[in-house]
NUDRENSE-359677 format. One record per atom (N, C-alpha, C): residue number from 1; residue in three letters; y, x, z. Coordinates in pm, whole numbers, always signed. Atoms other than C-alpha are relative to their C-alpha. Layout:
<atoms>
   nr  rest       Y       X       Z
  NUM   ALA       Y       X       Z
...
</atoms>
This chain:
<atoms>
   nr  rest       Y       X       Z
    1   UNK     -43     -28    +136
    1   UNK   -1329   -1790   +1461
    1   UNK     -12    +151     -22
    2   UNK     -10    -101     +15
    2   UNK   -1397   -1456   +1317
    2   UNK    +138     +68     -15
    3   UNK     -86    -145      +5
    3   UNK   -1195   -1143   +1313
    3   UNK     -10    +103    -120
    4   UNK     +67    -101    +107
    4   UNK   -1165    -883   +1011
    4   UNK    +124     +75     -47
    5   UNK    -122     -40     +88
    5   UNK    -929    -668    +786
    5   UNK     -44     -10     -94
    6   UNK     -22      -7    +131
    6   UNK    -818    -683    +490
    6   UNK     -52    +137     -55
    7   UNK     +69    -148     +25
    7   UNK   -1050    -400    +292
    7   UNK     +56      +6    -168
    8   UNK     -84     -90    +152
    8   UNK    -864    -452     -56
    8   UNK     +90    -156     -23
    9   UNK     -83    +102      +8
    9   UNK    -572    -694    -169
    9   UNK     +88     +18    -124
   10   UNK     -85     -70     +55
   10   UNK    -445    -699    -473
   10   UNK     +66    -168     -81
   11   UNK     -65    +116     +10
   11   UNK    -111   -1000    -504
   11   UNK     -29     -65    -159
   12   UNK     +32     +41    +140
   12   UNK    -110    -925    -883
   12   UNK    -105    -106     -49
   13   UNK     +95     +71     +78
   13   UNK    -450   -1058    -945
   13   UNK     -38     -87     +58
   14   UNK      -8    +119     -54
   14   UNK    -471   -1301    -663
   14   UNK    -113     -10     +42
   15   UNK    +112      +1     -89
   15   UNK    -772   -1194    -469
   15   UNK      +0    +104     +77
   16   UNK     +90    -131    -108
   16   UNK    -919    -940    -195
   16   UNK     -91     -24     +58
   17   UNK    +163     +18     -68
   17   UNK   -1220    -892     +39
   17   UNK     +72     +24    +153
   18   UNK      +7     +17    -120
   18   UNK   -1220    -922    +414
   18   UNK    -145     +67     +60
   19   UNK    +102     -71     -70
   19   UNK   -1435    -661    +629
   19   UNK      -8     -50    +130
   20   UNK     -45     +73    -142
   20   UNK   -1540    -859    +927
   20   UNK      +2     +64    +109
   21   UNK      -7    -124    -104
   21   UNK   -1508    -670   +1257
   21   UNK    -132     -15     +35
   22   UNK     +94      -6      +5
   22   UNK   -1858    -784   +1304
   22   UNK    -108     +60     -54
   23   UNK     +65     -99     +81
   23   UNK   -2006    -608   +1066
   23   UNK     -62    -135    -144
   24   UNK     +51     +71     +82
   24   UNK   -2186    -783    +798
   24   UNK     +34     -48    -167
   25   UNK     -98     +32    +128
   25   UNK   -2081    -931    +407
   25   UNK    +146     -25      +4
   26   UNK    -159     +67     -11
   26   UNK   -1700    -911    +305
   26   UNK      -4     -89     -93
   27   UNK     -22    +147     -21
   27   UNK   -1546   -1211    +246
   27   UNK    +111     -28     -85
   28   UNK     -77      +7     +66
   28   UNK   -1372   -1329     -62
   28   UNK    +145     -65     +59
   29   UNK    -156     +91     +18
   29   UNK    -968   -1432     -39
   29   UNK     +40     +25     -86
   30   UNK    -116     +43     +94
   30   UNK    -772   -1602    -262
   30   UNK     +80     +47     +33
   31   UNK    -150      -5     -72
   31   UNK    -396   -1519    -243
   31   UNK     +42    -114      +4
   32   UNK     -17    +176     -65
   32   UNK    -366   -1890    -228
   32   UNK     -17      -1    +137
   33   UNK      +4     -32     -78
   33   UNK    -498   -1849     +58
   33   UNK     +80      +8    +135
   34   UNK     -93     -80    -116
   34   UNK    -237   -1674    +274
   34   UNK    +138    -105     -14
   35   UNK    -142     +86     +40
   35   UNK     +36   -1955     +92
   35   UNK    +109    +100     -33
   36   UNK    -139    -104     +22
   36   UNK    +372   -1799    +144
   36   UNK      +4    +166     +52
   37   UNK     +11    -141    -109
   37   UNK    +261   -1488    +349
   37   UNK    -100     +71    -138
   38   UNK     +76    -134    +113
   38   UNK     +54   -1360     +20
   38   UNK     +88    +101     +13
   39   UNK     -77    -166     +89
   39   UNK    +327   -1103     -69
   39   UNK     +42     +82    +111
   40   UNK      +5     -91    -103
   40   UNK    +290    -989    +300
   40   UNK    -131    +120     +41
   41   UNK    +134     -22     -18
   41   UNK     -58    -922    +289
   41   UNK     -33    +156     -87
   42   UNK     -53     -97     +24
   42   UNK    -146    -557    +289
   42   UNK    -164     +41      +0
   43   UNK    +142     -76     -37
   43   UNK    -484    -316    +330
   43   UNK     +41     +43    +132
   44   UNK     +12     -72    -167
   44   UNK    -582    -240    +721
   44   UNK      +1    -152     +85
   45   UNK     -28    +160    -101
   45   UNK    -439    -628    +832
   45   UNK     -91     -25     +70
   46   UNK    +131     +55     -48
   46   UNK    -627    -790   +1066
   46   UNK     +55    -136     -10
   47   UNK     -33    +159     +12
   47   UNK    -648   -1169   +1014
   47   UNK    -138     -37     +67
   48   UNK    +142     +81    -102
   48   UNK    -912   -1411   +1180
   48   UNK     +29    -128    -112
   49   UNK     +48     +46    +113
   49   UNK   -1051   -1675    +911
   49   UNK    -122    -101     +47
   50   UNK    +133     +60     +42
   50   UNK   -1325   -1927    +831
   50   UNK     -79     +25     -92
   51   UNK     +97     -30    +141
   51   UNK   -1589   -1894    +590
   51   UNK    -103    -142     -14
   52   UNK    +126    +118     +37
   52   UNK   -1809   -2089    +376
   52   UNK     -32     +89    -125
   53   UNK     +75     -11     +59
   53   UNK   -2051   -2040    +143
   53   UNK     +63     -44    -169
   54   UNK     +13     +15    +125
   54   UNK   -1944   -1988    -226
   54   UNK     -83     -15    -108
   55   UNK     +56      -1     +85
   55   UNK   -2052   -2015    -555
   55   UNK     -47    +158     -33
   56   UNK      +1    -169      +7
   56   UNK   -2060   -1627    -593
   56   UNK     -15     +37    +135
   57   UNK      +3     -70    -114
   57   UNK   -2140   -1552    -222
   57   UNK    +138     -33    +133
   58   UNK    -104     +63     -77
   58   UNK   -1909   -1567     +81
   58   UNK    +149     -11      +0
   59   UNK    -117     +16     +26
   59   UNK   -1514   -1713     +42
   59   UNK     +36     -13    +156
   60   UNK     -34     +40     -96
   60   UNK   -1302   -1792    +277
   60   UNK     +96    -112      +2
   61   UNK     -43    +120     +37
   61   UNK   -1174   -2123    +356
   61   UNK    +133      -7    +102
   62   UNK    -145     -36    -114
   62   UNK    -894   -2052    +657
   62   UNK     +35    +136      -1
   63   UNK     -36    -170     -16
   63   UNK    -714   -1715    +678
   63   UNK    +142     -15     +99
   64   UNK    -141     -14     -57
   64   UNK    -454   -1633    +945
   64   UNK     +59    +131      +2
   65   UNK     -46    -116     -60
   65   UNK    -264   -1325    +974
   65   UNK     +17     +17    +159
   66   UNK      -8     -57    -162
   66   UNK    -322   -1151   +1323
   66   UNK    +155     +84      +2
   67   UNK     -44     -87     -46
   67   UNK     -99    -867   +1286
   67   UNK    +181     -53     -61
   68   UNK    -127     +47     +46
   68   UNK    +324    -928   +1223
   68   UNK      +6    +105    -152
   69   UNK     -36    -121     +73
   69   UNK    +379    -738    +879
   69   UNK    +165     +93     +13
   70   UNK    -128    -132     -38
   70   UNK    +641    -415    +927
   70   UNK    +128     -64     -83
   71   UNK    -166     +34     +72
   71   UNK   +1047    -534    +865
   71   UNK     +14     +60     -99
   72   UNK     -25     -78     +71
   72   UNK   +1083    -373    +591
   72   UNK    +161     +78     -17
   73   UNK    -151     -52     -18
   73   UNK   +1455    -334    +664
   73   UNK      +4     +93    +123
   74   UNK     -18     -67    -143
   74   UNK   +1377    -176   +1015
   74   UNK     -54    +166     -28
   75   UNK     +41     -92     +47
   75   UNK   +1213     +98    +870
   75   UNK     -66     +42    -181
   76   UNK     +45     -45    +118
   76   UNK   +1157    +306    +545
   76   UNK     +20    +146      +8
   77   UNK     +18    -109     -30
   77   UNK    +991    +625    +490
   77   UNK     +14     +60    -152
   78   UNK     -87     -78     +88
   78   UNK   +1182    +844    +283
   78   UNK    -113     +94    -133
   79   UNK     +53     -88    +108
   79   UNK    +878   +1103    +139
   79   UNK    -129     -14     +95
   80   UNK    +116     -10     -55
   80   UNK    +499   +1084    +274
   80   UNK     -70    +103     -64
   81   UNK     +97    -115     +39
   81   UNK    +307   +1425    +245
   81   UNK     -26     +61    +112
   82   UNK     +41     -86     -59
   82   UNK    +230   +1506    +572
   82   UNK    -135     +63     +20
   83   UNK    +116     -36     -47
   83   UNK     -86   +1754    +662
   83   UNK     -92     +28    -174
   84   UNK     +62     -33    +112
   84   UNK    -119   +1794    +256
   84   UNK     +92    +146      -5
   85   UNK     -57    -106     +12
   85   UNK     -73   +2141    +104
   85   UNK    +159     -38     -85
   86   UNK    -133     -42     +22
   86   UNK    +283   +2219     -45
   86   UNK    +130     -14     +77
   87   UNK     -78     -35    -106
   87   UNK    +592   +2172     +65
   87   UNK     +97    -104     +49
   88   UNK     -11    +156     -58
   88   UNK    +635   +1810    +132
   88   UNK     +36     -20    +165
   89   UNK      +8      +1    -138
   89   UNK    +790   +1711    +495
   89   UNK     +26    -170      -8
   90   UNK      +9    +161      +2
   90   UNK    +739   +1371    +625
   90   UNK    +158     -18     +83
   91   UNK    -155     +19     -74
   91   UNK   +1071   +1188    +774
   91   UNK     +26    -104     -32
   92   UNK     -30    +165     +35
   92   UNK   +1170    +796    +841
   92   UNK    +122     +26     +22
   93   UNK    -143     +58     -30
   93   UNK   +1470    +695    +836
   93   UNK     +35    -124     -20
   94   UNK     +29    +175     -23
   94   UNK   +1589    +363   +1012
   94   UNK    +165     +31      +2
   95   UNK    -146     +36     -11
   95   UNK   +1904    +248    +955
   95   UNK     +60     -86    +120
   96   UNK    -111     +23    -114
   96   UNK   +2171    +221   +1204
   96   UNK     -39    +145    +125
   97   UNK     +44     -44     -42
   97   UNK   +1975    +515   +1356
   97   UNK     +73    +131      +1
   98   UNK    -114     -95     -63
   98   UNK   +2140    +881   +1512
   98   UNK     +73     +57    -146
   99   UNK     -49      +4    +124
   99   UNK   +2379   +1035   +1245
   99   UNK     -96    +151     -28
  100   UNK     +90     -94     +78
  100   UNK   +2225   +1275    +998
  100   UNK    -189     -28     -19
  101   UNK    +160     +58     +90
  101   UNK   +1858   +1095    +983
  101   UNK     +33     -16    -137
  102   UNK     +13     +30    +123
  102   UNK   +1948    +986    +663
  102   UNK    +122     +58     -75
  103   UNK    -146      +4    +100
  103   UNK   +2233   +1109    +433
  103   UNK     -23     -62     -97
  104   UNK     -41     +72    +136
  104   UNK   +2174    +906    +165
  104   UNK     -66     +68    -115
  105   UNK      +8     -69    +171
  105   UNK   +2048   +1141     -88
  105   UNK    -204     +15     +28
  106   UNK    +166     +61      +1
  106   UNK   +1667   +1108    -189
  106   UNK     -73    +210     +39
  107   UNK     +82    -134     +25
  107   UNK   +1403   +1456    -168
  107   UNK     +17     +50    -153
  108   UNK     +16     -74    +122
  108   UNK   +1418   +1681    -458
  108   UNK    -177    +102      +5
  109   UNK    +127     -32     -29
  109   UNK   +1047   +1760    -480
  109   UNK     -73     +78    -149
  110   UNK     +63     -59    +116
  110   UNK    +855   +1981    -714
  110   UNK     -97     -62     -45
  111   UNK    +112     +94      +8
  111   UNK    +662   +1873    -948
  111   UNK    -145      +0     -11
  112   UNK     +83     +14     -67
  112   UNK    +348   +1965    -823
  112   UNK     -36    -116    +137
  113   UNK     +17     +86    -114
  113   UNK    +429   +1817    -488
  113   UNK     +29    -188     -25
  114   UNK      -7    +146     +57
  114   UNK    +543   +1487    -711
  114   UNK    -133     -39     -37
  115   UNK    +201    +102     +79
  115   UNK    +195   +1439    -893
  115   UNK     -61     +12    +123
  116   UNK    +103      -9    -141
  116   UNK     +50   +1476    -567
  116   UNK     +43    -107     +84
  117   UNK     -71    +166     -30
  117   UNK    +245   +1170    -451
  117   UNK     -14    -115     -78
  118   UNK      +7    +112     +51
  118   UNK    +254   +1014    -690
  118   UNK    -192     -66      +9
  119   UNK    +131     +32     -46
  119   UNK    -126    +997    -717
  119   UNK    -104     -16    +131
  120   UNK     +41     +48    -158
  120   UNK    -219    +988    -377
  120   UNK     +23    -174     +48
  121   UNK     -28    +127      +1
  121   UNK     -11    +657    -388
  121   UNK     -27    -117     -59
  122   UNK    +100     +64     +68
  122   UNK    -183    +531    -645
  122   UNK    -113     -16     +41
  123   UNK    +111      -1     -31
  123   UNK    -481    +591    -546
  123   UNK     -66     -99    +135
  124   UNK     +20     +55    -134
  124   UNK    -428    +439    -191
  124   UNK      +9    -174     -28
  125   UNK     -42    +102     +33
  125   UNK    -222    +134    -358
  125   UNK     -75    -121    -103
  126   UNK     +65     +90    +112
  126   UNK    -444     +33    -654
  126   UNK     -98     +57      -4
  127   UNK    +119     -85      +1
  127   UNK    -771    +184    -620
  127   UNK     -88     -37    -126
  128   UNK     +60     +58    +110
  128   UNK    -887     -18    -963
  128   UNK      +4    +108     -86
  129   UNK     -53     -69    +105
  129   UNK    -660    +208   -1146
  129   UNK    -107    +165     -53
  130   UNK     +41    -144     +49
  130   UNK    -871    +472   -1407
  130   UNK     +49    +115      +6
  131   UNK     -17    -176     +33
  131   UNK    -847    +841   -1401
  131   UNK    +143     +28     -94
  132   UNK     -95     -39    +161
  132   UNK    -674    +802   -1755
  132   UNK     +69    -108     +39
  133   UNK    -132    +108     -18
  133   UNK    -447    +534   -1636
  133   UNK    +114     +89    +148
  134   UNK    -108     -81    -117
  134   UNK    -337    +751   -1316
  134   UNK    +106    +146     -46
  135   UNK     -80    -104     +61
  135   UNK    -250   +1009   -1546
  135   UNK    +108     -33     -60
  136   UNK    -147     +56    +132
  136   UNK     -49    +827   -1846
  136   UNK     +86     -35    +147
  137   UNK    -167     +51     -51
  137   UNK    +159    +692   -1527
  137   UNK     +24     +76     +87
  138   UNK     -89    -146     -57
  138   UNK    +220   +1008   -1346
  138   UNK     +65     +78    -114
  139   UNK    -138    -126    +145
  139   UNK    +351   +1174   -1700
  139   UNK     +94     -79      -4
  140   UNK    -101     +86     +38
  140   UNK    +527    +861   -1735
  140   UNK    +147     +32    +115
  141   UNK    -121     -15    -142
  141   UNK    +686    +860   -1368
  141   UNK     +56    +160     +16
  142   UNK     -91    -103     -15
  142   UNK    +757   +1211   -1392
  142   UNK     +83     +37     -86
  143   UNK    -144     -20    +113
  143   UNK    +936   +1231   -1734
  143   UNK    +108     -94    +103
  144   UNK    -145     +86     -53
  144   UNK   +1189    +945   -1546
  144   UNK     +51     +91     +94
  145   UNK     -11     -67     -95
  145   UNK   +1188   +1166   -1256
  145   UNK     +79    +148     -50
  146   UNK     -78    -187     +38
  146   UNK   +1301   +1509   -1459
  146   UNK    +140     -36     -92
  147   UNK    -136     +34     +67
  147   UNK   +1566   +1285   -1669
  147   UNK     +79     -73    +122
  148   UNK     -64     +28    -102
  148   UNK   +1706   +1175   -1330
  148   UNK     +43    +112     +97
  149   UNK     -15     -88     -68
  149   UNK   +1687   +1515   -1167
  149   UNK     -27      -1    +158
  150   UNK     +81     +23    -142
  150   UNK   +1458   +1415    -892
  150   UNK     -92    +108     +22
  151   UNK    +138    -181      -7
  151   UNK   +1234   +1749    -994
  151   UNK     +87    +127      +7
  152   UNK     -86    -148     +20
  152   UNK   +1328   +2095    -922
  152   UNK     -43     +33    -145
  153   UNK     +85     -22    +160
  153   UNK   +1349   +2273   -1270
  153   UNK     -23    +171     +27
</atoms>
């Protein structure tokens, strides 16, 4: 049975492609597909699969997940910017974990180093999304962000 990752997945619209580790055509999935494990299903996964021959080129007719997807309760990462310029520091924090990992209170991030998150995350998360759509929803997410006092002023 082949081997592959997941090379785009998106639950909303209820499809992605499969890059086989073999090399060769990726490989339509449904989110039907995956059944109850769709809303686990991520970019990078590795799953192992069947294929057949679509109407539009190659589907896939079995899909398993290889890899366990991450607890989401065991870990969550607080601010991701490492190895970019400003002044972003990376840092998880797992609950039940030594005291002072986490106090509770979120990053106060400039908002340079915000549109730079924010769009980076976009970019990684929805790669469909236009230019002029990454913008309207970084002005959007950062007005919420400066009436919450999540931005330095």
């Amino acid at each position: 049975m082949p081997v592959g990752k997941i090379l785009r997945f998106d639950d909303s619209r209820g499809y992605g492609f499969i890059a086989p580790a073999a090399g060769g055509e990726d490989v339509f999935v449904h989110a039907n597909d995956f059944g109850d494990q769709r809303h686990l299903v991520h970019q990078g996964m590795r799953v192992e699969y069947e294929v057949e021959e679509g109407d539009r080129g190659l589907k896939v007719s079995t899909v398993r997940l290889l890899d366990s997807p991450a607890a989401p309760a065991a870990r969550r990462d607080v601010f991701l910017s490492p190895g970019r310029s400003g002044t972003g520091q990376s840092r998880t924090a797992t609950p039940g974990g030594p005291a002072g990992e986490d106090d509770g209170m979120c990053d106060v991030l400039s908002e340079r180093d915000f549109a730079i998150e924010v769009t980076e995350t976009l970019l990684q998360h929805v790669p469909s999304l236009t230019g002029s759509q990454v913008v309207q929803i970084r002005q959007r997410l950062g007005d919420l962000a400066r009436s919450h006092g999540w931005l330095e002023t």
